[in-house]
C-alpha positions as CSV (number, residue, x, y, z in Angstrom):
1,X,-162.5,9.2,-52.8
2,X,-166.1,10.0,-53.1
3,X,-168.9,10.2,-50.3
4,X,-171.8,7.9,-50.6
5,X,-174.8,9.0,-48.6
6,X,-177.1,6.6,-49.8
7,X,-175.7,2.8,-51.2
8,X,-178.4,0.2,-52.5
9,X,-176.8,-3.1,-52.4
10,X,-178.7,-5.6,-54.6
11,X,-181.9,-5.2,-53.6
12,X,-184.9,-7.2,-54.7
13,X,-188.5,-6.4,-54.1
14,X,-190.9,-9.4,-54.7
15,X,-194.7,-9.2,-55.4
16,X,-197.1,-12.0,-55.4
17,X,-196.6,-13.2,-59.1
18,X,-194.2,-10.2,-60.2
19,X,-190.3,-9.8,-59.2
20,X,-190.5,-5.4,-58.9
21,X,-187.0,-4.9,-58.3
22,X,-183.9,-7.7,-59.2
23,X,-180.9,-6.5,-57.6
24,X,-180.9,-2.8,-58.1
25,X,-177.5,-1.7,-56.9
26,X,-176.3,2.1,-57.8
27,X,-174.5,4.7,-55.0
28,X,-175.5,8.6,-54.3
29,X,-172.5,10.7,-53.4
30,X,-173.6,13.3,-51.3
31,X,-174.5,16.6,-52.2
32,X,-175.4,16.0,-55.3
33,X,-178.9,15.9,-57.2
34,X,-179.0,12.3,-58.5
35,X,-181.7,11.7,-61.3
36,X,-183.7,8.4,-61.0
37,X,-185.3,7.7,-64.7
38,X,-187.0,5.1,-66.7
39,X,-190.1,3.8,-67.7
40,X,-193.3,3.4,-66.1
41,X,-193.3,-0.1,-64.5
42,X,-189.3,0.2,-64.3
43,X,-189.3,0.2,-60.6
44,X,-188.6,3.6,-59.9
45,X,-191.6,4.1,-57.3
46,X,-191.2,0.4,-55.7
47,X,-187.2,1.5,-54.6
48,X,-188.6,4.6,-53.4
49,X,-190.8,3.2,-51.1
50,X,-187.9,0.8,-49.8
51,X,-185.8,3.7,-49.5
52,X,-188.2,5.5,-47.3
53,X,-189.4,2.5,-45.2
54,X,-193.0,2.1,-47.0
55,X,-191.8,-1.3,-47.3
56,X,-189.7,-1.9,-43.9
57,X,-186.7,-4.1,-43.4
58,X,-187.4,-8.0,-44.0
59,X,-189.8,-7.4,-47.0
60,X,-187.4,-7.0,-49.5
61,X,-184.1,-8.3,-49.9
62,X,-180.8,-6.7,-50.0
63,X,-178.9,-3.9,-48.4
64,X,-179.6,-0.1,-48.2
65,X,-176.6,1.9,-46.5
66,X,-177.5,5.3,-45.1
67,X,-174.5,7.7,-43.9
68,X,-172.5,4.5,-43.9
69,X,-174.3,2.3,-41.7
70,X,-176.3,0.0,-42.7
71,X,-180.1,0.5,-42.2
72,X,-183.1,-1.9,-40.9
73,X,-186.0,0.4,-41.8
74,X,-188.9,-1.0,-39.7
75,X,-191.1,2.3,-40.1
76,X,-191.6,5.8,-42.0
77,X,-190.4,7.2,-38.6
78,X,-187.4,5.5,-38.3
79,X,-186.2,7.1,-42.2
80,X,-187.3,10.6,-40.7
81,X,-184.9,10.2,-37.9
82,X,-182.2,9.4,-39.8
83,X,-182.6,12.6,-41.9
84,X,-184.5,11.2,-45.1
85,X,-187.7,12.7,-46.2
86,X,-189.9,11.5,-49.4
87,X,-192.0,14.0,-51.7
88,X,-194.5,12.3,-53.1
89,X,-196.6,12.8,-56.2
90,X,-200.3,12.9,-54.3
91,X,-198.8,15.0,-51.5
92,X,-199.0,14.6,-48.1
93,X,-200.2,17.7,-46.2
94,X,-203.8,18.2,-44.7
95,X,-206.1,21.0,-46.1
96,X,-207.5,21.8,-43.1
97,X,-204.7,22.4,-40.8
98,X,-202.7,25.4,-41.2
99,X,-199.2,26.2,-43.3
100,X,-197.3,25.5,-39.5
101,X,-199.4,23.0,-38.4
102,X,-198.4,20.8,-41.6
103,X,-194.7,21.6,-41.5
104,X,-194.3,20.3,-37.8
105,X,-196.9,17.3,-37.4
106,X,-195.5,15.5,-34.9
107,X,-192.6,17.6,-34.9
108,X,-193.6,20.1,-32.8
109,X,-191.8,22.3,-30.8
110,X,-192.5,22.5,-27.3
111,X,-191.8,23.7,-23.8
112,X,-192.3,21.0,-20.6
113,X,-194.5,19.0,-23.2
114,X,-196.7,21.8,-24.3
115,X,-196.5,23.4,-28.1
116,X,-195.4,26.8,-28.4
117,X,-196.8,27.6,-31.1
118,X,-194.7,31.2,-30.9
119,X,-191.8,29.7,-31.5
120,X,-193.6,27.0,-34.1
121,X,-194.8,30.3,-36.0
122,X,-191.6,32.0,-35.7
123,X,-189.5,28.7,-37.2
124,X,-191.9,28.0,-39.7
125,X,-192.1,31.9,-41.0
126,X,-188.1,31.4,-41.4
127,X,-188.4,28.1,-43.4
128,X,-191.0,29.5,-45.6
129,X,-189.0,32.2,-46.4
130,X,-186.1,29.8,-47.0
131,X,-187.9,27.9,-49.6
132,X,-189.1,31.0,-50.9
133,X,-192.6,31.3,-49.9
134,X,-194.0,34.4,-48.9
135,X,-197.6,33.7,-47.1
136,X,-198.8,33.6,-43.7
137,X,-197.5,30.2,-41.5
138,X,-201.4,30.6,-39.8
139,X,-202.9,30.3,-43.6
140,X,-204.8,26.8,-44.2
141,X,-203.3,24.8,-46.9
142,X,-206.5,24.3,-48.6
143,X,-205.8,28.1,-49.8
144,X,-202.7,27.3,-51.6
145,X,-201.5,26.3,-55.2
146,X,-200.3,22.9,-56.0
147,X,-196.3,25.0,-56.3
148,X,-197.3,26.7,-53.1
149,X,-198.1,23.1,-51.1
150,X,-194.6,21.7,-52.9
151,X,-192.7,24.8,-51.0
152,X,-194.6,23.8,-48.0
153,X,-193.5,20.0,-48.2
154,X,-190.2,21.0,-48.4
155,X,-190.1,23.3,-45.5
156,X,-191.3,20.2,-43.5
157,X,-188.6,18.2,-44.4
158,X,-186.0,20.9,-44.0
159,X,-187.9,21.3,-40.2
160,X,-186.3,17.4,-39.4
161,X,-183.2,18.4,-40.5
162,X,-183.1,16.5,-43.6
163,X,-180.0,15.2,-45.4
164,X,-181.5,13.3,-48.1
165,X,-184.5,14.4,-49.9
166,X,-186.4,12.1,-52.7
167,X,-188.7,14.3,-54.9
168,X,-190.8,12.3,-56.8
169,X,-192.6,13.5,-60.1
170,X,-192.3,16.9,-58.6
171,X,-193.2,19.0,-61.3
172,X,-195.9,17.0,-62.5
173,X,-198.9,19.7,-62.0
174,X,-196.7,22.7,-61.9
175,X,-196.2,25.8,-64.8
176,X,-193.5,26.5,-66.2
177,X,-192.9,29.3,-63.7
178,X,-193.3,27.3,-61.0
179,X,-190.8,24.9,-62.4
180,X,-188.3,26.9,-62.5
181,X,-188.8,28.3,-59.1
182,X,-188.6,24.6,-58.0
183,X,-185.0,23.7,-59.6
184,X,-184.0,27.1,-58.4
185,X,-184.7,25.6,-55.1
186,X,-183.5,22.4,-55.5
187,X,-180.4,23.5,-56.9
188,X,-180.1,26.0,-53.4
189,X,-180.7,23.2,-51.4
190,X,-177.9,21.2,-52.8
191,X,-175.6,24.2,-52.5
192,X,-176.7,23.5,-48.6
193,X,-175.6,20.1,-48.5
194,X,-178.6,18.5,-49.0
195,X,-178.6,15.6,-51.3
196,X,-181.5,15.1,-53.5
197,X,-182.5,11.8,-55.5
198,X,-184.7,13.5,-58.4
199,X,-187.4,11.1,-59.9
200,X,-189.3,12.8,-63.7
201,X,-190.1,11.7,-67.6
202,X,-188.9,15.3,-67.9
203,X,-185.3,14.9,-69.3
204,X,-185.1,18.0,-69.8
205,X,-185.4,18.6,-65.8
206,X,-182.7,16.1,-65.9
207,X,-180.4,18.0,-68.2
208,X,-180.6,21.0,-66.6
209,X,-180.4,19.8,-62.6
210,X,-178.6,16.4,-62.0
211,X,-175.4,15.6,-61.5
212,X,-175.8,12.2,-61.5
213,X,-177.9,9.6,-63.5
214,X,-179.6,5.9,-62.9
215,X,-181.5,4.6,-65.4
216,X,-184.0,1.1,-64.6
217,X,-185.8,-0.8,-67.2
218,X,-187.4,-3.7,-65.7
219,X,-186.8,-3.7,-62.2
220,X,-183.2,-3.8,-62.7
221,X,-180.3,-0.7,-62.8
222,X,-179.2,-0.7,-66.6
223,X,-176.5,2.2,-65.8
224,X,-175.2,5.1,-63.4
225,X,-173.5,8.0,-65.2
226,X,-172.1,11.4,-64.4
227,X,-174.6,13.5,-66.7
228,X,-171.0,14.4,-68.4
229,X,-171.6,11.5,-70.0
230,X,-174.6,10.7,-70.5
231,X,-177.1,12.8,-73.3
232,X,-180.8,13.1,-73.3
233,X,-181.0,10.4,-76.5
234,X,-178.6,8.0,-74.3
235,X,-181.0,7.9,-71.9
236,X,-183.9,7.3,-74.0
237,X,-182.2,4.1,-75.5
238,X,-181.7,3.0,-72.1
239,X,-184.7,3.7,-70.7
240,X,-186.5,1.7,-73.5
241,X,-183.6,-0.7,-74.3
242,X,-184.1,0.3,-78.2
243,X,-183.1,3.3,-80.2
244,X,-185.9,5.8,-80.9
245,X,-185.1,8.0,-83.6
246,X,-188.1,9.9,-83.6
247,X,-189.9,10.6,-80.7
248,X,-193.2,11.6,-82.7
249,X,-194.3,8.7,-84.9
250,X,-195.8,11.4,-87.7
251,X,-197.1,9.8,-90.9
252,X,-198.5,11.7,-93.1
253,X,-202.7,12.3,-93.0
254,X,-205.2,13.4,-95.7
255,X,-207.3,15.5,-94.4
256,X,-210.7,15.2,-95.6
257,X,-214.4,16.5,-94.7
258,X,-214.9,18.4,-91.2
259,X,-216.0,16.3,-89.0
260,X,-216.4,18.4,-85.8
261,X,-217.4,22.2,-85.5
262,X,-218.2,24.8,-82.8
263,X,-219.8,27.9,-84.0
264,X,-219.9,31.1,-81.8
265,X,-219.4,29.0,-78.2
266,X,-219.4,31.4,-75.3
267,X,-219.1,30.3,-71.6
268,X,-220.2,32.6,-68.8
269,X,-216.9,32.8,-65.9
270,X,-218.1,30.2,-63.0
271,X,-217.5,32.7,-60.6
272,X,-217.5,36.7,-61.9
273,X,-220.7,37.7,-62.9
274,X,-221.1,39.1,-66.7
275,X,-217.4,38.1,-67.3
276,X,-216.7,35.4,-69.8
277,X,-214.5,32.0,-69.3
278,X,-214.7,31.5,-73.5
279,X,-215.7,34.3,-75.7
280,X,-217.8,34.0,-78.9
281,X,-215.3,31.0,-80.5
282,X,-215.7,29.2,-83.5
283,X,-213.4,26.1,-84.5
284,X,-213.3,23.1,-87.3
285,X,-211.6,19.7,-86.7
286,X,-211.1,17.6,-90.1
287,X,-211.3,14.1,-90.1
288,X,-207.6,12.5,-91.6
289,X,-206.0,15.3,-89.4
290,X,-204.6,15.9,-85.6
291,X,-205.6,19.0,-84.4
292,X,-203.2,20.7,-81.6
293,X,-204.6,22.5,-79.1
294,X,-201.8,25.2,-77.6
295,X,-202.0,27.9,-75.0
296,X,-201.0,28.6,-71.7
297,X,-202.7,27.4,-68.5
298,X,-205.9,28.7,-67.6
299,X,-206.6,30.0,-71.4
300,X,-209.2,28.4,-71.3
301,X,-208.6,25.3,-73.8
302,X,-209.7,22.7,-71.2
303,X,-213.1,24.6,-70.1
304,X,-214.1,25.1,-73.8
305,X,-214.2,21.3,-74.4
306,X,-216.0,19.9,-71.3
307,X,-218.3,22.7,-71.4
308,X,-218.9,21.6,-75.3
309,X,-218.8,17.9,-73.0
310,X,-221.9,19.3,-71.0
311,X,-219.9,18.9,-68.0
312,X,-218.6,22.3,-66.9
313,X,-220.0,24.2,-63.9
314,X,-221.5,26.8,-66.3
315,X,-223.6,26.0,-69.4
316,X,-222.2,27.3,-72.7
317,X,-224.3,28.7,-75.8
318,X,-223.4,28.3,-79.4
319,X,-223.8,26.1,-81.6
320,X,-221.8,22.6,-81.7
321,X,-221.7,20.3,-85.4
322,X,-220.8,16.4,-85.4
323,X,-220.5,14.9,-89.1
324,X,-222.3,18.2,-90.3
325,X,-225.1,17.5,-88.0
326,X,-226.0,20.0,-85.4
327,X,-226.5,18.3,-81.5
328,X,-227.7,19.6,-78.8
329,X,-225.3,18.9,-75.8
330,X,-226.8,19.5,-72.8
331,X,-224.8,16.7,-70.4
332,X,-222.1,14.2,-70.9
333,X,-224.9,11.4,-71.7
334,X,-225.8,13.4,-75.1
335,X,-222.4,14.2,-75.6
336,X,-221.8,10.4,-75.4
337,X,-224.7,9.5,-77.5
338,X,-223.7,11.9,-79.9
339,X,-220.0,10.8,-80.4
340,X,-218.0,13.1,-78.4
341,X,-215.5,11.7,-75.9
342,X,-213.2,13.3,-73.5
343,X,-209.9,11.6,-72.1
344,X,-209.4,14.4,-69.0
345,X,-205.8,15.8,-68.3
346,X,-206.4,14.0,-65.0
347,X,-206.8,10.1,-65.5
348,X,-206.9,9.1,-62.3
349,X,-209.9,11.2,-60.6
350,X,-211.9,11.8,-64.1
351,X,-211.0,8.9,-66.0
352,X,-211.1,5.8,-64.2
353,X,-212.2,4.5,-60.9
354,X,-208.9,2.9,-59.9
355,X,-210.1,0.3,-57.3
356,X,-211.9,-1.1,-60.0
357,X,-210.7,-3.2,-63.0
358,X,-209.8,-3.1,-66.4
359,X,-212.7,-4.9,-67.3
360,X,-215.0,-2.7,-65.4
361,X,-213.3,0.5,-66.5
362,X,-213.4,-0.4,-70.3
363,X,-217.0,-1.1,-70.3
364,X,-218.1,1.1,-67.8
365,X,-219.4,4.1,-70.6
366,X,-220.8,1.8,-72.4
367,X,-222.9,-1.0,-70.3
368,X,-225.5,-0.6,-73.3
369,X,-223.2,-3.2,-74.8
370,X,-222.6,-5.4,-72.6
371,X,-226.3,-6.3,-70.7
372,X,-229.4,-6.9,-72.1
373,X,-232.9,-6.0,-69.6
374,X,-230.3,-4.7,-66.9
375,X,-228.6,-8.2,-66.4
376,X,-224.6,-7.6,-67.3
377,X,-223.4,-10.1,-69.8
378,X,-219.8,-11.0,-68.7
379,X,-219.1,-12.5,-72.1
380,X,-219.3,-9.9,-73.7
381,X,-217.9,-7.7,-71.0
382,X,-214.6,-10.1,-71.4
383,X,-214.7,-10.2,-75.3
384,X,-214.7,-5.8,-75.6
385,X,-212.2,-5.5,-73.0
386,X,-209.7,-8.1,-74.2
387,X,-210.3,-7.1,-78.0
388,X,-209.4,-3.5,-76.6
389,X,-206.5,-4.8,-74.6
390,X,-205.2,-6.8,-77.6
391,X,-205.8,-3.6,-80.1
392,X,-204.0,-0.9,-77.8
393,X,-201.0,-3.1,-76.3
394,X,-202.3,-2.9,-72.8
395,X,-199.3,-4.3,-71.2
396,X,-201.8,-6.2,-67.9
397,X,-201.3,-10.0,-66.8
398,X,-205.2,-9.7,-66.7
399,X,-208.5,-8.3,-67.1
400,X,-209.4,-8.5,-64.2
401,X,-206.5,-6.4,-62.3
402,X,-207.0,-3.2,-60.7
403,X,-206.6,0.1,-62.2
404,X,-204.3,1.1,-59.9
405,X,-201.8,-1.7,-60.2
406,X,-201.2,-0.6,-63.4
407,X,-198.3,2.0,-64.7
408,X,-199.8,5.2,-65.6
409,X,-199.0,4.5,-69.5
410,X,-201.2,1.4,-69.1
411,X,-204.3,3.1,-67.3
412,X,-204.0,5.5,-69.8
413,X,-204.6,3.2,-72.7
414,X,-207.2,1.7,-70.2
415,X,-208.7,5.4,-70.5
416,X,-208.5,5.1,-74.1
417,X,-210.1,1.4,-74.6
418,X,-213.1,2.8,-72.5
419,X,-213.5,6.3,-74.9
420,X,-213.0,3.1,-78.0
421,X,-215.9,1.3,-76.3
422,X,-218.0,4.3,-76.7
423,X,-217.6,4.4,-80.7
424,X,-216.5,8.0,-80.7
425,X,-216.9,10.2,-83.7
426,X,-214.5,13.4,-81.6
427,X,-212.1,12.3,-79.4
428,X,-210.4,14.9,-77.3
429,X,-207.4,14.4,-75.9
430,X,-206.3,16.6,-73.0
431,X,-202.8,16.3,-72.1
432,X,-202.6,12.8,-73.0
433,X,-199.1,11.9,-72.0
434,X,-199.2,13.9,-69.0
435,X,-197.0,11.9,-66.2
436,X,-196.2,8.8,-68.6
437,X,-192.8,7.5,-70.0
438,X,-191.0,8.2,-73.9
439,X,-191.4,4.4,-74.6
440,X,-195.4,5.0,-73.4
441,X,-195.9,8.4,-75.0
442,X,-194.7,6.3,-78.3
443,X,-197.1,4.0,-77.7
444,X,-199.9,6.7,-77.4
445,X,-198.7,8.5,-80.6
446,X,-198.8,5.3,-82.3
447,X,-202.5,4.8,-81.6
448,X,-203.7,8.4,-82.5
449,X,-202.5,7.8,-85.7
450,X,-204.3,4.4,-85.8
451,X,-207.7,6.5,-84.6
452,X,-206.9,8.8,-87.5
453,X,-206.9,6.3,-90.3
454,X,-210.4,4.9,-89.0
455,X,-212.2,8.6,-89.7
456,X,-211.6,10.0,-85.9
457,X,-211.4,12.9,-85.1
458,X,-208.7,13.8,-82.9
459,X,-208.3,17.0,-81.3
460,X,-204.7,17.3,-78.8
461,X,-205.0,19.4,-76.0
462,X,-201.5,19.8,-74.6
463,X,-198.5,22.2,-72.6
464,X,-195.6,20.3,-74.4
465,X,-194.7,22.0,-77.2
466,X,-192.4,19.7,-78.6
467,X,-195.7,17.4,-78.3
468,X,-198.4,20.1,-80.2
469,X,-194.9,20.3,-82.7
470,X,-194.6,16.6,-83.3
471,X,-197.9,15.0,-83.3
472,X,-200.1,18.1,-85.0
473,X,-201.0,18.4,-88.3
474,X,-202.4,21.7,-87.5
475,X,-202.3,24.2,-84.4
476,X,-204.7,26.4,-82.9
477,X,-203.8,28.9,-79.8
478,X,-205.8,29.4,-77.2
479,X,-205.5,32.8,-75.1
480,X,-208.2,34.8,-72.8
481,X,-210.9,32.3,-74.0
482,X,-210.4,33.4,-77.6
483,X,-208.4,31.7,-80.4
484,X,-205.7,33.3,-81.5
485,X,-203.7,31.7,-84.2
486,X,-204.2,28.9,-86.5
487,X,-200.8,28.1,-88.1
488,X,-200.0,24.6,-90.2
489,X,-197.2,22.3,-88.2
490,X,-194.7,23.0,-91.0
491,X,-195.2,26.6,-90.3
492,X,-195.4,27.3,-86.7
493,X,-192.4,27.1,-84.2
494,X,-191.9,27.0,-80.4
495,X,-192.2,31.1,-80.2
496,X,-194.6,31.6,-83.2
497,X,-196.6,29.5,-80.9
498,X,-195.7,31.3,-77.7
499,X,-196.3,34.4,-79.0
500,X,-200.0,33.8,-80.3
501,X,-200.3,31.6,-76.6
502,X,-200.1,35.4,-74.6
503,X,-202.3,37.3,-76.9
504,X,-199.2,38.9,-79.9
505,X,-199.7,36.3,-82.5
């Protein structure tokens, strides 16, 4: 008979206006890695706060069993004491407060009431090494990597004692080396006992960790499988609740005149004197074409753009053409005037201001448009945003929402409406389906191809490789600051591509 840690019974989480969750009812047996998958907006974050007493008992309805028993949740203490612990996305350590300090807030050890901090050294030292992380317990967190600080939130919940761990979009910032040092880890922890409910868009994660998988759509549970059963196009279908033969929507492009050209850009290093971030490199975008950007992080693809953007923390010299036109760039306002926008790799802090709405976001680039003498015209604030709304499929009940009440596929296309707005000529797109769902990421292909048709031109930034494969017409590498390949899609593969991305194209 199997052993359930964790058993949702039913449960149903209501917001005003919106039903989240509509009895969601699946079982985790214990020490396994249970994958939690589906669409942004499917629920997946909404049960994971009711899981780990976010929401407490009496705000939702329905039964969560933990261990057997079942559990009244009144506050995030009461889930740490009964041996659950929740990674989340924006993690939750404090930079100024050293590696031990952050593993045993409030969990301090302590003789007659006072730490010892000894024997807090001495237990944290062994839990770092546990987790694989070899660095000073004394060293501020502020020092560390983004994999470094997801070690360090594990060794604070292995410090309670933690039977069931929820990782949430755990991979999210990491490389691909630190990826793999993280399922490693996960997969040791397992082999310890601890369970793990594993949240990510990454099915390949999936794949390659879980034992066991739940699939929402909608605020409900559409299945629970054994991965034995269940492939990587099953859960697709599920997820979205159609089939998707093709992941990338490709049609095919003419490419006509160039419509975007760097020539001999060179950008000094922020912080090594008379080193160079990007080195003497000259590039051509065509209009009718998508234009992949691929290399390895810190090659340098990002830097090169927003410095061409005006907006990096050192100025770069060459010499930049916009419909055969040379500009001078010298800030994001004349990059703006001049037809160049940027949707950042990270949405949330570069893109948007999230406590604001989607009205105010849309038309924020662009309140040229929308005021006349300095007086806002909400008219024609309203008429922009909801023709962009209508035009990209902004899935939003209204306008005037939030940002951050949105899924991320939706404040993406948010992102998207406000670089639309600004009548760009050059759109870059850096890691645009970072963090958003297959049925999303369709959505987002769809409308690059749409931008194409109109005369855009669209360069694609991006560390998916099945993404730079699918969506590309053609591919530069990026490597040291220095292109180092150009190959046409139907002539470049995943290692043609990998070896120009470390230098041996």
């Amino acid at each position: 008979m199997a052993d359930y840690i964790l058993q949702l019974q039913k449960i149903t989480k209501i917001f005003p206006g919106v039903k989240a969750l509509s009895e969601v009812s699946f079982d985790v047996q214990r020490g396994h890695v249970h994958a939690l998958v589906g669409e942004n907006g499917a629920g997946k974050s909404t049960l994971i706060k009711v899981i780990c007493g976010v929401y407490p008992y009496g705000t939702y309805e329905g039964t969560v069993k933990f261990d057997g028993k079942d559990c009244k949740f009144k506050t995030i203490r009461d889930v740490e004491k009964a041996g659950i612990a929740c990674i989340h996305q924006e993690m939750n350590l404090i930079p100024d407060m050293s590696i031990a300090e952050n593993v045993f807030i409030n969990n301090q050890p302590n003789k007659m009431g006072i730490i010892d901090f000894d024997e807090q050294h001495e237990r944290c030292r062994q839990l770092l090494k546990q987790v694989g992380l070899d660095v000073n317990p004394e060293e501020m967190v502020r020092n560390l990597g983004v994999g470094q600080q997801q070690m360090v939130e594990i060794a604070k919940a292995l410090a309670r004692d933690v039977k069931l761990l929820l990782l949430d979009e755990p991979t999210a910032a990491l490389t691909e080396a630190e990826v793999d040092i993280l399922l490693e880890l996960v997969d040791k922890l397992r082999q310890n006992g601890v369970t793990c409910i594993y949240i990510s868009h990454r099915l390949d994660e999936i794949m390659r960790l879980c034992d066991d998988i739940t699939v929402l759509r909608d605020g409900e549970t559409i299945d629970t499988r054994p991965k034995s059963q269940m492939t990587k196009d099953d859960m697709i279908s599920l997820m979205v609740g159609r089939e998707m033969n093709n992941l990338f929507p490709r049609v095919p492009h003419t490419r006509g005149e160039v419509g975007f050209e760097i020539r001999n850009f060179t950008v000094p290093h922020p912080d090594i004197e008379g080193r160079n971030l990007i080195n003497n490199v000259s590039l051509k975008a065509y209009k009718g074409e998508i234009l992949g950007i691929s290399g390895l992080m810190g090659a340098g693809r990002t830097e090169l753009f927003t410095a061409v953007y005006g907006a990096f923390r050192t100025k770069g010299t060459g010499e930049i053409y916009i419909d055969g036109k040379k500009v001078d760039i010298k800030s994001p306002l004349d990059a703006l005037k001049a037809g160049y926008f940027i949707v950042s790799e990270d949405r949330k802090k570069l893109g948007l201001n999230l406590i604001m709405s989607i009205k105010e976001n849309t038309t924020l680039s662009s309140l040229q448009k929308v005021s006349k003498f300095g007086i806002l015209n909400e008219d024609a604030e309203v008429a922009y945003t909801t023709k962009y709304v209508e035009e990209i499929r902004t899935k939003t009940p209204s306008i005037d929402v939030a940002v951050n009440t949105l899924s991320g596929g939706n404040q993406q296309k948010v992102v998207l409406a406000k670089a639309l707005m600004s009548d760009p000529k050059v759109m870059i797109l850096d890691e645009p389906t970072r963090g958003i769902d297959v049925g999303a990421k369709y959505e987002i292909y769809k409308i690059m191809n749409e931008l194409v048709e109109k005369g855009v031109v669209i360069i694609m930034i991006s560390s998916e490789m099945e993404e730079i494969l699918g969506m590309s017409d053609r591919i530069l590498t990026v490597a040291g600051g220095e292109i180092t390949g150009e190959f046409d899609v139907k002539d470049a593969t995943q290692e043609i591509l990998m070896r120009a991305a470390v230098g041996r194209g």
